[in-house]
N, C-alpha and C positions, 0 to 999 in steps of 0.2 A: 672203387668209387669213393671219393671224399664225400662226407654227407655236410648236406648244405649249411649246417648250426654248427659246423667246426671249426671252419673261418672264425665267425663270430665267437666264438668262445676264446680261439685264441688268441684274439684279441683282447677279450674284456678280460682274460689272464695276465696279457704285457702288459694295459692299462694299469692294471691291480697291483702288479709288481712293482713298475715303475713310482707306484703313488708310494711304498713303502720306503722308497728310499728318498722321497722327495716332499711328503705330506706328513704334517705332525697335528692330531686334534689336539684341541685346550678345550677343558670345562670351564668358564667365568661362570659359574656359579648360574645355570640355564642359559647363557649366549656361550652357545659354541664357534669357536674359530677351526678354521683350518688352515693351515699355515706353511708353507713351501719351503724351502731350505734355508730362502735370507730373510725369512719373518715375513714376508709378504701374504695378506689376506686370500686365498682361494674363494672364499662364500661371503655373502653379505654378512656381516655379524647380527645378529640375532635372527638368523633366515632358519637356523636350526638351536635345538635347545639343548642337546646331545653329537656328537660325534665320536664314533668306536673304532678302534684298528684292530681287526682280526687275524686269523692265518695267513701269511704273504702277503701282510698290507691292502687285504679287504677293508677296506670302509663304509659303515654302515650310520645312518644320521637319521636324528628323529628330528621330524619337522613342527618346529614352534607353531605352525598355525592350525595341525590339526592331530599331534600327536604321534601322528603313523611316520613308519621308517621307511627309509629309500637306500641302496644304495649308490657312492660317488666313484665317480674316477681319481686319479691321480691330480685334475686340474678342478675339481670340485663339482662337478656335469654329475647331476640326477641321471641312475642309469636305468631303475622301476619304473615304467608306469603308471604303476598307482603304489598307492601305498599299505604299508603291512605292518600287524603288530610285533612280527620279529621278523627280523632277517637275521641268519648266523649260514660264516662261511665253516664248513669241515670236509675235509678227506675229499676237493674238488667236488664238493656239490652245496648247495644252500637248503639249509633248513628253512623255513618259511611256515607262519602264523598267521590266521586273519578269521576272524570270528569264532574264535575262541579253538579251531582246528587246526593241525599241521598236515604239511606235506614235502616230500623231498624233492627239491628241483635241481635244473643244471644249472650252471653257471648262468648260464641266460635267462631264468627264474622259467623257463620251460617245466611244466611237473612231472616227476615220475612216475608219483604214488596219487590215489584220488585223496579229497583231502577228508581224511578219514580216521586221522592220529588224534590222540589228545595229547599226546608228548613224543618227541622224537628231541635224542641224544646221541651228542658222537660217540663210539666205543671204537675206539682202533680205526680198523680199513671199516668196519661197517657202521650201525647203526641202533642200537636200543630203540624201540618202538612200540607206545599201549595205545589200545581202541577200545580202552572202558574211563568211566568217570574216577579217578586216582584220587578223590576225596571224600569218598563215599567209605563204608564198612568191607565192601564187598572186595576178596581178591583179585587182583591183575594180572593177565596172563602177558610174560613179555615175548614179544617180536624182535628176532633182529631182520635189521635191512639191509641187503646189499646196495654198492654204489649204482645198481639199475634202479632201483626200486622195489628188489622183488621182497617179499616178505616169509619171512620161516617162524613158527612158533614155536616158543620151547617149554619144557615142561615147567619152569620157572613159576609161579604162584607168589606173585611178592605184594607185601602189602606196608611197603612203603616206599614212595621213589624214588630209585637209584641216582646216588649223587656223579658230581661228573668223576670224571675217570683220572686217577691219580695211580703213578707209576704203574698201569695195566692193570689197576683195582679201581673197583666201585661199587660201594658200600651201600647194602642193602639189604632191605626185609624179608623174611619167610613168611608168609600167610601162615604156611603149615605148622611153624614151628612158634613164630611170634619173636624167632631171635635176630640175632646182626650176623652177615658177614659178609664177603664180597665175590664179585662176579669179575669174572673175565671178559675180552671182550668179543667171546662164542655164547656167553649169556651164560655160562658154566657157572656150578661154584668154586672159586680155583682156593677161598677161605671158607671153610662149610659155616653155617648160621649156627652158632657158639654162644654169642658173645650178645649180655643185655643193653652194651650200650657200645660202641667202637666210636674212632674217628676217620677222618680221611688219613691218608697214609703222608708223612713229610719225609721228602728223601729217604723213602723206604720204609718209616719207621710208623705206624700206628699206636694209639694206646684205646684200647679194649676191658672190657668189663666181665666177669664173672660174680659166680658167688662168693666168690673168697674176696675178692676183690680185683683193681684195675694193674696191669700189665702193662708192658709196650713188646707188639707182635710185629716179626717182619715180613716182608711180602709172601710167606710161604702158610704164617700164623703160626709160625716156632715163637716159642715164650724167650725174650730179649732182656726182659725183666719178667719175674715171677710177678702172678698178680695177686699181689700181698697189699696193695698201698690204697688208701680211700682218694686221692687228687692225684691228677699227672697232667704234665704240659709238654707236649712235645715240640722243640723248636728244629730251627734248621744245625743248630751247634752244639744244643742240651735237652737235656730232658729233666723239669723239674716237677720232685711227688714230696706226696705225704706219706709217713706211714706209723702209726700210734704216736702220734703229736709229732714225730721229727720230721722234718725235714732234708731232705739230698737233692742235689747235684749234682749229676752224671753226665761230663763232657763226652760229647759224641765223634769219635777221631778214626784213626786206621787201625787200632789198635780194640776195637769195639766201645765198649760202655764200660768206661772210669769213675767209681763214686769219689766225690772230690769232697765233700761238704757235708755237717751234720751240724743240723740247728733243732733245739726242742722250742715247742712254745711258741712258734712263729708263722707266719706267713709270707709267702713268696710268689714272684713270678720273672721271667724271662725279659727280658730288656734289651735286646738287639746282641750286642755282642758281650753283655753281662746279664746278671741274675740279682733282681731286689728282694731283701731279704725285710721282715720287718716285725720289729718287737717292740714292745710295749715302751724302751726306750728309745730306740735309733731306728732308723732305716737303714741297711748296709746296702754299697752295691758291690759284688764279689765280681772279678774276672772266672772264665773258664777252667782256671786252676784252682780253684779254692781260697785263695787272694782278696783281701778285703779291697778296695783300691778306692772308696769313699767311705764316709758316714755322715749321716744327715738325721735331722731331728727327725723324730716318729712319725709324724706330721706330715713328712712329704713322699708328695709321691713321684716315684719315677720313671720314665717314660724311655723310648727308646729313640734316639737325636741321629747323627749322620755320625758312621765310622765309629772312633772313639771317643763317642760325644753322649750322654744323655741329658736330656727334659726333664728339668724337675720343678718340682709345681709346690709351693707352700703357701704362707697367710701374708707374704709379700710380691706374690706374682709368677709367672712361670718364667724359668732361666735356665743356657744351658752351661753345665757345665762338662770343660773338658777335662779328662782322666789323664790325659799323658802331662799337663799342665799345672792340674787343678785350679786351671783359670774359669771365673767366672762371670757370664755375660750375658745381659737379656731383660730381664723384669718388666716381663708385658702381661696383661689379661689374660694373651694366649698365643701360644708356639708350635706350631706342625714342619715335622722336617720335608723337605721335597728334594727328596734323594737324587732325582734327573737333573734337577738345577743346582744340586750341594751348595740349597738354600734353606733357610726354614721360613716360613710364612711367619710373620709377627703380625699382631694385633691389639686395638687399646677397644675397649668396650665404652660408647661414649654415653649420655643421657638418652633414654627412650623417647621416644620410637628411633632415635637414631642408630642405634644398633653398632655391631663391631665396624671400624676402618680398619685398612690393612697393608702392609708394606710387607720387606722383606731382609732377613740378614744375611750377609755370608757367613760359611763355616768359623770366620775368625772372628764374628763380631761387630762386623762393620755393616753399618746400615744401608743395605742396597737400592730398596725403596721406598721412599717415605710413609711414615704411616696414614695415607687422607684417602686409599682407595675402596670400594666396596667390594672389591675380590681380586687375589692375587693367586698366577698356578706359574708351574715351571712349562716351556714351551719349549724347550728340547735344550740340544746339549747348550749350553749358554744365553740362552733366549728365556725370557721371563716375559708374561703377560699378565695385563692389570686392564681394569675396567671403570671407572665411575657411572657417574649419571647420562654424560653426554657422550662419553666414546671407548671405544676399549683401544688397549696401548701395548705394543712389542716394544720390550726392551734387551740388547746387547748386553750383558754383564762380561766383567773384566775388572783386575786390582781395581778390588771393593768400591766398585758404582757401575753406575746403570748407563748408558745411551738408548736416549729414544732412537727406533727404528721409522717405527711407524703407530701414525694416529690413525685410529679406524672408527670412521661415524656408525652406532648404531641405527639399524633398521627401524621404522616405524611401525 
């Protein structure tokens, strides 16, 4: 016998799907859009003040008039009832929050569990689950949840909340011990609690804390680096530390951890696909090899721009420049890249209360949207959205300029 909520679900599954391949949210800075494959509006603009795309193109939107989340379809159709303070899709079933409790429900926000959680988290096929107050002194016993709802306890005592789950790890506290380390997602420790301070894992790689000092452990907690160094950063390409004033950089490749770079006296950090380097005369920025491939006064600082490009910010403005070029272009108040639309958001800061206006550039330079709007975001692959006082606006981008699509009156 089919049971009668399976229809229904498999529905609001196609619905869900389908909206992922057809629905894109824009934040304008509290009016959320949603927006269908040719910039066309699905929702009133400012009907909502948030809209989120989760697993398989769940959308979940918080509503401007009274806070609480609904989820949408693919055509922007409220599909809750009423409204909740979270809704999150995982492992085919919906988390769900509402006076300050959770509960795990099915797709059709049907509940599993009563609502009896103070936290419920995806871990894998199942669920991380506490039923005590998680800010309190007092240890947490955790639960995992299967996708029924059922609930199992483990002997776990953690007293601080497990973060979300990266590469099959999630990083977490011992009551018993007062250390860090991470759980699997049977609530095991698959990194036994070691470590006084860790982080979440990047492509594998964590950096973790002892007495001796900070390391980088890989998913098993094998030392990748000795933890000899007082700073470490681990990115998606390097890994940059300190260790008695020098400085290194260690490109991250097939070959494992390459120390490419040694600086005394300096400070640094990770910059998209380089590393800024910075002493008391210069700023450098080094490529992945140990390669200077800028230098800029002390003064500035550098940011991380689209591809081969960085942000850089001095006592004239912020600009980017490109590396393979060393062209330079930009000098606004302020510059954010928006990697979806391989644009950067510019901005001029105007006389108070007026506050920042905002256009937009492309990769090369050229000015895509004029600077006079109150918020600018990227609205999917080629589509840029902007907002003023009276309406918000889809624009087409193409060889460096804009077409309007469409003009969208804000809600009252």
């Amino acid at each position: 016998m089919i049971p009668k909520r399976l229809p229904v679900l498999l529905a609001l599954l196609c619905l869900w799907l389908a909206g992922a391949m057809a629905a894109t949210p824009v934040d304008l800075d509290g009016c959320a859009l949603l927006l269908d494959e040719d910039g066309l509006p699905l929702v009133q603009a400012g009907e909502y003040s948030e809209i989120l795309m989760g697993p398989e193109g769940f959308l979940t939107a918080r509503r401007a008039s009274d806070g609480k989340w609904t989820a949408l379809d693919e055509s922007g159709i409220a599909q809750a009832e009423e409204g909740y303070d979270l809704i999150r899709a995982a492992g085919g079933r919906l988390i769900l929050k509402k006076g300050g409790l959770y509960t795990l429900a099915e797709m059709d926000f049907t509940p599993l569990t009563p609502w009896e959680y103070s936290l419920i988290l995806p871990a894998g096929e199942g669920f991380f689950a506490f039923r005590t107050n998680l800010f309190d002194d007092r240890a947490d016993i955790l639960y995992i949840l299967d996708r029924d709802g059922e609930a199992r306890p483990t002997s776990r005592r953690l007293a601080y909340v497990p973060e979300e789950m990266a590469f099959g790890r999630s990083k977490a506290m011992s009551a018993d011990s007062g250390l860090y380390g991470y759980l699997n997602e049977r609530g095991e420790w698959a990194v036994a609690p070691a470590f006084s301070a860790c982080s979440a894992f990047t492509d594998g790689v964590a950096a973790a804390r002892v007495k001796s000092g900070i390391g980088a452990i890989d998913e098993s907690g094998a030392w990748l680096l000795s933890p000899l160094y007082s700073t470490m950063t681990v990115g998606e390409n390097a890994i940059l530390c300190r260790e008695n004033e020098t400085l290194y950089l260690y490109r991250r490749d097939d070959e494992g951890l390459i120390m490419v770079l040694q600086y005394e006296d300096a400070h640094g950090a990770l910059c998209g696909e380089f590393a800024a380097v910075y002493t008391e005369e210069y700023a450098y920025l080094y490529d992945l090899y140990g390669t200077v491939a800028a230098t800029f006064s002390a003064e500035t600082l550098l940011l991380p721009g689209l591809g081969g490009q960085v942000i850089a910010a001095d006592e004239n403005g912020m600009y980017v420049y490109d590396v393979a070029s060393r062209r330079v272009f930009g000098f606004y108040d302020d510059l954010r890249p928006m990697p979806d639309a391989g644009a950067y958001r510019a901005a001029w800061l105007g006389e108070a209360p007026a506050g920042y206006s905002f256009g937009a550039l492309g990769a090369d330079g050229s000015e895509i949207l004029p600077i006079r709007y109150s918020c600018v975001a990227a609205a999917g692959e080629n589509l840029l959205a902007a907002k003023d006082e009276g309406a918000a606006y889809v624009f087409k981008t193409g060889e460096g300029k804009a077409e309007l699509l469409h003009e969208i009156p804000l809600s009252e």
